[in-house]
Biotite code that builds the C-alpha atoms (Angstrom):
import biotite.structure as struc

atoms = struc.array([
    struc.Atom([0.611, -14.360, 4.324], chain_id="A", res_id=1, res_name="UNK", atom_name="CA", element="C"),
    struc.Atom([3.640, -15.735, 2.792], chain_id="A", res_id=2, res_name="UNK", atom_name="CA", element="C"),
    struc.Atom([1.751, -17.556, -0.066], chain_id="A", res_id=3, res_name="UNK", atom_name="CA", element="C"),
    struc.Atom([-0.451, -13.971, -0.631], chain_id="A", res_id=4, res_name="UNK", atom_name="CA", element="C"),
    struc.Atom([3.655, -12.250, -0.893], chain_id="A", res_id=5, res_name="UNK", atom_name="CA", element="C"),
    struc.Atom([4.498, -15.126, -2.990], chain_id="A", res_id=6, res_name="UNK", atom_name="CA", element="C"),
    struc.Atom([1.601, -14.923, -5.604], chain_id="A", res_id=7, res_name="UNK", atom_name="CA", element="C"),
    struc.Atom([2.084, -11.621, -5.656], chain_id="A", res_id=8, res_name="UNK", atom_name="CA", element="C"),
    struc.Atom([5.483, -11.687, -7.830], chain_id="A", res_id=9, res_name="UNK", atom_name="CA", element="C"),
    struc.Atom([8.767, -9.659, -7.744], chain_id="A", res_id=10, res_name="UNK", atom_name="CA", element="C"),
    struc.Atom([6.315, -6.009, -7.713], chain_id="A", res_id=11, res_name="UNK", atom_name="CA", element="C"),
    struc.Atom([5.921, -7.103, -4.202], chain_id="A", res_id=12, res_name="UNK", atom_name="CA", element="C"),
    struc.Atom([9.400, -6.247, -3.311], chain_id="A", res_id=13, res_name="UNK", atom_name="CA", element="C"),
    struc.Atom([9.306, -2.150, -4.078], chain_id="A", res_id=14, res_name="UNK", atom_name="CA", element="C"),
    struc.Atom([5.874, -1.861, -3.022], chain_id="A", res_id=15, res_name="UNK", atom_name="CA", element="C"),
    struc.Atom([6.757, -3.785, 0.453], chain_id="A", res_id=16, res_name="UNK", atom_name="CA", element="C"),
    struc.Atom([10.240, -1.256, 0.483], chain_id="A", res_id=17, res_name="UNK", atom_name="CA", element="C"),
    struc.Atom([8.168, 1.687, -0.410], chain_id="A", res_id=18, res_name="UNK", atom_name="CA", element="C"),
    struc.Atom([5.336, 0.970, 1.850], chain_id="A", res_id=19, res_name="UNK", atom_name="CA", element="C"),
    struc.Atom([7.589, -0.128, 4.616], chain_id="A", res_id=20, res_name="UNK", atom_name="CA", element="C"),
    struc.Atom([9.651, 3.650, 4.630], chain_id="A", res_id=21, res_name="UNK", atom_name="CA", element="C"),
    struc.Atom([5.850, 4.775, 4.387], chain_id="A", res_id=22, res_name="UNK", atom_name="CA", element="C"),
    struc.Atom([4.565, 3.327, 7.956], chain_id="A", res_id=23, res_name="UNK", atom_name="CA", element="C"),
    struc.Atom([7.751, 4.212, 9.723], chain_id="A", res_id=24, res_name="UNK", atom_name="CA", element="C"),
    struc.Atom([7.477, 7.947, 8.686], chain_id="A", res_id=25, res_name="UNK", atom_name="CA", element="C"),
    struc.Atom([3.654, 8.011, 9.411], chain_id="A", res_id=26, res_name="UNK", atom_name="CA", element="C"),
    struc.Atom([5.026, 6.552, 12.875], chain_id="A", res_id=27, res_name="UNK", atom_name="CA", element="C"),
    struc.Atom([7.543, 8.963, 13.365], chain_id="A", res_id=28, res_name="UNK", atom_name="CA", element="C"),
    struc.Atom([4.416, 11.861, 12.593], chain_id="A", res_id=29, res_name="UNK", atom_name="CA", element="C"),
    struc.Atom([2.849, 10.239, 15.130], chain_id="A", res_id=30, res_name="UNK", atom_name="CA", element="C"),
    struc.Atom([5.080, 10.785, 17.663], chain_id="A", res_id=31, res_name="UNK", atom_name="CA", element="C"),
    struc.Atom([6.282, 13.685, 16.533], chain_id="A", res_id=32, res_name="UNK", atom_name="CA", element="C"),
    struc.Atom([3.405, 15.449, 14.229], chain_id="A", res_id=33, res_name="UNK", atom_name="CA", element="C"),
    struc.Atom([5.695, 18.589, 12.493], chain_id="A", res_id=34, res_name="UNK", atom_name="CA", element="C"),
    struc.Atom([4.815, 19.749, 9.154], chain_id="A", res_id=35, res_name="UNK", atom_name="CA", element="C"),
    struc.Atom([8.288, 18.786, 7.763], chain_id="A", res_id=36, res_name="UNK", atom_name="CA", element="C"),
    struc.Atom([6.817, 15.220, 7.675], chain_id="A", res_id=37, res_name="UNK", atom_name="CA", element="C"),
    struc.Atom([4.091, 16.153, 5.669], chain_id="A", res_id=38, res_name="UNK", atom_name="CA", element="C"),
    struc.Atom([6.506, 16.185, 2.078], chain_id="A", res_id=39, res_name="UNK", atom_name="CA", element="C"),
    struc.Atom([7.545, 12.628, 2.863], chain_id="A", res_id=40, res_name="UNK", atom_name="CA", element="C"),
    struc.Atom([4.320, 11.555, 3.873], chain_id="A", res_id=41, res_name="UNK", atom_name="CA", element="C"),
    struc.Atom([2.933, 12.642, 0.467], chain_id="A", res_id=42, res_name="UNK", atom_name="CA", element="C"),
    struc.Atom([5.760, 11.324, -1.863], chain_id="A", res_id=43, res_name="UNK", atom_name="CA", element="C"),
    struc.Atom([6.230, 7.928, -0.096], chain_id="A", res_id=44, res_name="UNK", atom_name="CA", element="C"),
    struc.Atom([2.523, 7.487, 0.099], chain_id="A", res_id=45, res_name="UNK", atom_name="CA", element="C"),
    struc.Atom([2.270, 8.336, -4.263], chain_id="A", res_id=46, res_name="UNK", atom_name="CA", element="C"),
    struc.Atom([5.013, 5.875, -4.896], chain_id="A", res_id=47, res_name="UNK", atom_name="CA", element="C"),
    struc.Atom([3.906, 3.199, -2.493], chain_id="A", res_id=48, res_name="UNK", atom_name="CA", element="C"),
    struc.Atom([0.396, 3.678, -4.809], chain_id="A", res_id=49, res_name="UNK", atom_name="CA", element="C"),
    struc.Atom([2.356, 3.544, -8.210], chain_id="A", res_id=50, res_name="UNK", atom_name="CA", element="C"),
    struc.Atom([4.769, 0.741, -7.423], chain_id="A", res_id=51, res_name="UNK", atom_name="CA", element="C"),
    struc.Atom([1.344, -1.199, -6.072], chain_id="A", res_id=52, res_name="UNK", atom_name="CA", element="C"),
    struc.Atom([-0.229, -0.106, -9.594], chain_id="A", res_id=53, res_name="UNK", atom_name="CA", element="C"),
    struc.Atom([2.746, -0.895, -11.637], chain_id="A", res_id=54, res_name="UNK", atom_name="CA", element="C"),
    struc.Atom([2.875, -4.179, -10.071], chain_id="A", res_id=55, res_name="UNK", atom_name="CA", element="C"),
    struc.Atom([-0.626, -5.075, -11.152], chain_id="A", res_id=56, res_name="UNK", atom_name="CA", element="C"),
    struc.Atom([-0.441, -3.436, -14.799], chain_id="A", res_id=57, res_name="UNK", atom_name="CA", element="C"),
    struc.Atom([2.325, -5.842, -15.218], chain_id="A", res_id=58, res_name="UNK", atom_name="CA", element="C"),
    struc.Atom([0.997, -8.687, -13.676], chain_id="A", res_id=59, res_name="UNK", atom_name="CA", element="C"),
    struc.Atom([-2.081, -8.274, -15.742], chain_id="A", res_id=60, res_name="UNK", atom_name="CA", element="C"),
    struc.Atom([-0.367, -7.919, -18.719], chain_id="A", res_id=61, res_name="UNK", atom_name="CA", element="C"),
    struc.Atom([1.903, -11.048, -18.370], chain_id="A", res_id=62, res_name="UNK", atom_name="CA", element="C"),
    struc.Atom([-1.132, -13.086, -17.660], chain_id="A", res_id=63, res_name="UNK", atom_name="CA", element="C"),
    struc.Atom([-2.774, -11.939, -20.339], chain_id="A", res_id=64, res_name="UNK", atom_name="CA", element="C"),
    struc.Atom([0.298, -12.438, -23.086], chain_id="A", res_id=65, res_name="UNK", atom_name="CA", element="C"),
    struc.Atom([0.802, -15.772, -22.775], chain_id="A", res_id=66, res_name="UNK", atom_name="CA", element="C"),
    struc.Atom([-3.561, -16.872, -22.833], chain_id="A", res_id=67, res_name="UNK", atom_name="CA", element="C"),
    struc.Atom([-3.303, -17.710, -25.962], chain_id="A", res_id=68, res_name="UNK", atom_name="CA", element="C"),
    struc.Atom([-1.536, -20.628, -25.380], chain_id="A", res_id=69, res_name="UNK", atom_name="CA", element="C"),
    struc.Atom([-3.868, -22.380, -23.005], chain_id="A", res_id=70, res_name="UNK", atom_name="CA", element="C"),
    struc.Atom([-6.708, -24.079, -24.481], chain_id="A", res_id=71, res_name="UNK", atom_name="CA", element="C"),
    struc.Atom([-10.156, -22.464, -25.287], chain_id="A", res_id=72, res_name="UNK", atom_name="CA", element="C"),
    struc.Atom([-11.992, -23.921, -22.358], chain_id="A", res_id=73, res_name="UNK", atom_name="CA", element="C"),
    struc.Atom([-9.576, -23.244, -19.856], chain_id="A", res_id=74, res_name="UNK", atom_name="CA", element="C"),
    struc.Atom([-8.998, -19.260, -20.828], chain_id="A", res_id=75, res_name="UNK", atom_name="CA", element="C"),
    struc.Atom([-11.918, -17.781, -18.736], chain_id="A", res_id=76, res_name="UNK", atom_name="CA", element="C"),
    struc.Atom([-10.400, -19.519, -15.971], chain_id="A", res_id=77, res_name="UNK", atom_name="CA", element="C"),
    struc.Atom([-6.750, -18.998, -16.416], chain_id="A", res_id=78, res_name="UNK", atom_name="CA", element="C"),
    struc.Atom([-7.942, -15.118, -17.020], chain_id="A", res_id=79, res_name="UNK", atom_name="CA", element="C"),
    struc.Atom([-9.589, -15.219, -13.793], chain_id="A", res_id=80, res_name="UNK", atom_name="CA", element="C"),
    struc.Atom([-6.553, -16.678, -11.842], chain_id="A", res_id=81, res_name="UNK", atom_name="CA", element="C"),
    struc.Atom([-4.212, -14.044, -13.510], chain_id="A", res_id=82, res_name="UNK", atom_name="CA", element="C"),
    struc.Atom([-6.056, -11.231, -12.501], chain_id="A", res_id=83, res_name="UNK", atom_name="CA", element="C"),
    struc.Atom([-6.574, -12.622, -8.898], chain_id="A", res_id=84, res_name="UNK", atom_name="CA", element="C"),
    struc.Atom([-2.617, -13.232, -8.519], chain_id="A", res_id=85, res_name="UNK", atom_name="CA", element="C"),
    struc.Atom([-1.994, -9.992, -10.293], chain_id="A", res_id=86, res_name="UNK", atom_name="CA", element="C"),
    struc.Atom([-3.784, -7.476, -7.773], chain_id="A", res_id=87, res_name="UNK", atom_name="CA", element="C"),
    struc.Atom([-1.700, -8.913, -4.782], chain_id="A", res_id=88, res_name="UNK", atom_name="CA", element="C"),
    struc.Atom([0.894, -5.696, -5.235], chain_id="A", res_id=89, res_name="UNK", atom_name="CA", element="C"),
    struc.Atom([-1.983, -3.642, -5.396], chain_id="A", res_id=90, res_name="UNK", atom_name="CA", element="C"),
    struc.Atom([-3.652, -4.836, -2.501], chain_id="A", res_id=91, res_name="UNK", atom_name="CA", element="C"),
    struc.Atom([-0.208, -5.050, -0.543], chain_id="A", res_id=92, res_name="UNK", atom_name="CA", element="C"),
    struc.Atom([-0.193, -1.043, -1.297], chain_id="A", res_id=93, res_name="UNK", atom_name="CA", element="C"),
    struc.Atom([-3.834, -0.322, -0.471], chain_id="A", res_id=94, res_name="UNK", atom_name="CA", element="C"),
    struc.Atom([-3.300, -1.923, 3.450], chain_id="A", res_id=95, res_name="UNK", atom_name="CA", element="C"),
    struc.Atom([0.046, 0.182, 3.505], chain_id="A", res_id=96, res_name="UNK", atom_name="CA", element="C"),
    struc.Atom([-1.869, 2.984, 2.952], chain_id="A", res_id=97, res_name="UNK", atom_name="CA", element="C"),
    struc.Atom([-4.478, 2.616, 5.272], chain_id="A", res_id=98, res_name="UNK", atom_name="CA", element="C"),
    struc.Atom([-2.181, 1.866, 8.407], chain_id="A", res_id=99, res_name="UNK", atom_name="CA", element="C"),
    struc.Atom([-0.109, 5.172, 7.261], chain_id="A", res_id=100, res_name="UNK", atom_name="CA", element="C"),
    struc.Atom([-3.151, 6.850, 6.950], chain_id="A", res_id=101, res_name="UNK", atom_name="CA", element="C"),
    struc.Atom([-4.499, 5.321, 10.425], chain_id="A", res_id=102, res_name="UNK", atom_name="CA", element="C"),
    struc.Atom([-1.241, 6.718, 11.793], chain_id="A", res_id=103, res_name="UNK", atom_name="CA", element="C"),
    struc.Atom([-1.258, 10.100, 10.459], chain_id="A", res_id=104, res_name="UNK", atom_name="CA", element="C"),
    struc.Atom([-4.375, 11.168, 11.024], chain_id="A", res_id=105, res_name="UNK", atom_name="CA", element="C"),
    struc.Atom([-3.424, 9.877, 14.770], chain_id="A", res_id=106, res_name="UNK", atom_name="CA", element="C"),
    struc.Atom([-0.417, 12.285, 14.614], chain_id="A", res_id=107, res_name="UNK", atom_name="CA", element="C"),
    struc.Atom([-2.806, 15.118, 13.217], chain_id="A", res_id=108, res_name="UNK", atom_name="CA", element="C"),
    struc.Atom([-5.549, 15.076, 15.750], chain_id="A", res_id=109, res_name="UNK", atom_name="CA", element="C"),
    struc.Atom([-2.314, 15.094, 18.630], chain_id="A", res_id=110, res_name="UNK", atom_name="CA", element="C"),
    struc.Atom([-1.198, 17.845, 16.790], chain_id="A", res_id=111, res_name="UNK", atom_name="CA", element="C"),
    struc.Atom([-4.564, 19.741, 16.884], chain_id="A", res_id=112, res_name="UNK", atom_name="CA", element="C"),
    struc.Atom([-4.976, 18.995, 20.762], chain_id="A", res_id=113, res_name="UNK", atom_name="CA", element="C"),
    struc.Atom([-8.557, 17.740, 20.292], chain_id="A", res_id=114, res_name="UNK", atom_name="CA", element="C"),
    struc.Atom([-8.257, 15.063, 23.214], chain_id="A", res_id=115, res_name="UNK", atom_name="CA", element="C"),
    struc.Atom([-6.205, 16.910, 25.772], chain_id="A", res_id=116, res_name="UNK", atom_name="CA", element="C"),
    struc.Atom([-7.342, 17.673, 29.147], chain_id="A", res_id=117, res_name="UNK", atom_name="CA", element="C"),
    struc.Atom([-8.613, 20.852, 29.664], chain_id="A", res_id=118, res_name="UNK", atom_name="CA", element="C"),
    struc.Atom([-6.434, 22.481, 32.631], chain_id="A", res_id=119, res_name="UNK", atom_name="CA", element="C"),
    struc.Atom([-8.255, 22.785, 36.151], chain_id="A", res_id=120, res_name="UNK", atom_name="CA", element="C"),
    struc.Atom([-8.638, 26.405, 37.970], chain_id="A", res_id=121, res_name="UNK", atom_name="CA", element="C"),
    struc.Atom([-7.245, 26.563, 41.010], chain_id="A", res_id=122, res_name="UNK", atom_name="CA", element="C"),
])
């Protein structure tokens, strides 16, 4: 995990930050699933996307800048490598998202009552 952080580059550090304040609101909706969550939800959950976006634009384009230096029969591969190291932030976002999302749909179906007990008659 630390090597998949490391590849990633410095765009690992907002998107980690980002998706971080992300999970511990979608926990907090969990426990506590009130509308006035929802905002937060929404704009942490955009940016987390973005900064995991913006960290693989980059990426690509920094490992694509400097390809013309390498010889001929190594670009394919150094292309390949690039690209690889360059969607860690991206991934990093995407599994943020899912355990937020995991959460707040959690918090939603609590909020809906779906799996409560129906009450006994007397």
């Amino acid at each position: 995990m630390f090597e998949f952080f490391m590849a990633g580059g410095v765009a690992m550090y907002p998107t980690l930050l980002f998706g971080f304040l992300l999970v511990a609101c979608s926990i907090l909706f969990l426990f506590q699933p009130e509308p006035r969550y929802l905002s937060s939800l929404l704009g942490l959950g955009a940016t987390t996307g973005a900064a995991g976006m913006l960290g693989f634009c980059l990426g690509l384009m920094n490992s694509l800048r400097y390809l013309h230096l390498v010889p001929p029969a190594e670009q394919l591969q150094i292309a390949a490598l690039g690209c690889e190291e360059s969607l860690h932030p991206l991934v990093l976002a995407l599994v943020l998202l899912v355990i937020a999302g995991i959460f707040v749909s959690i918090g939603a179906v609590r909020a809906m009552g779906l799996f409560r007990a129906p009450l006994r008659s007397p």
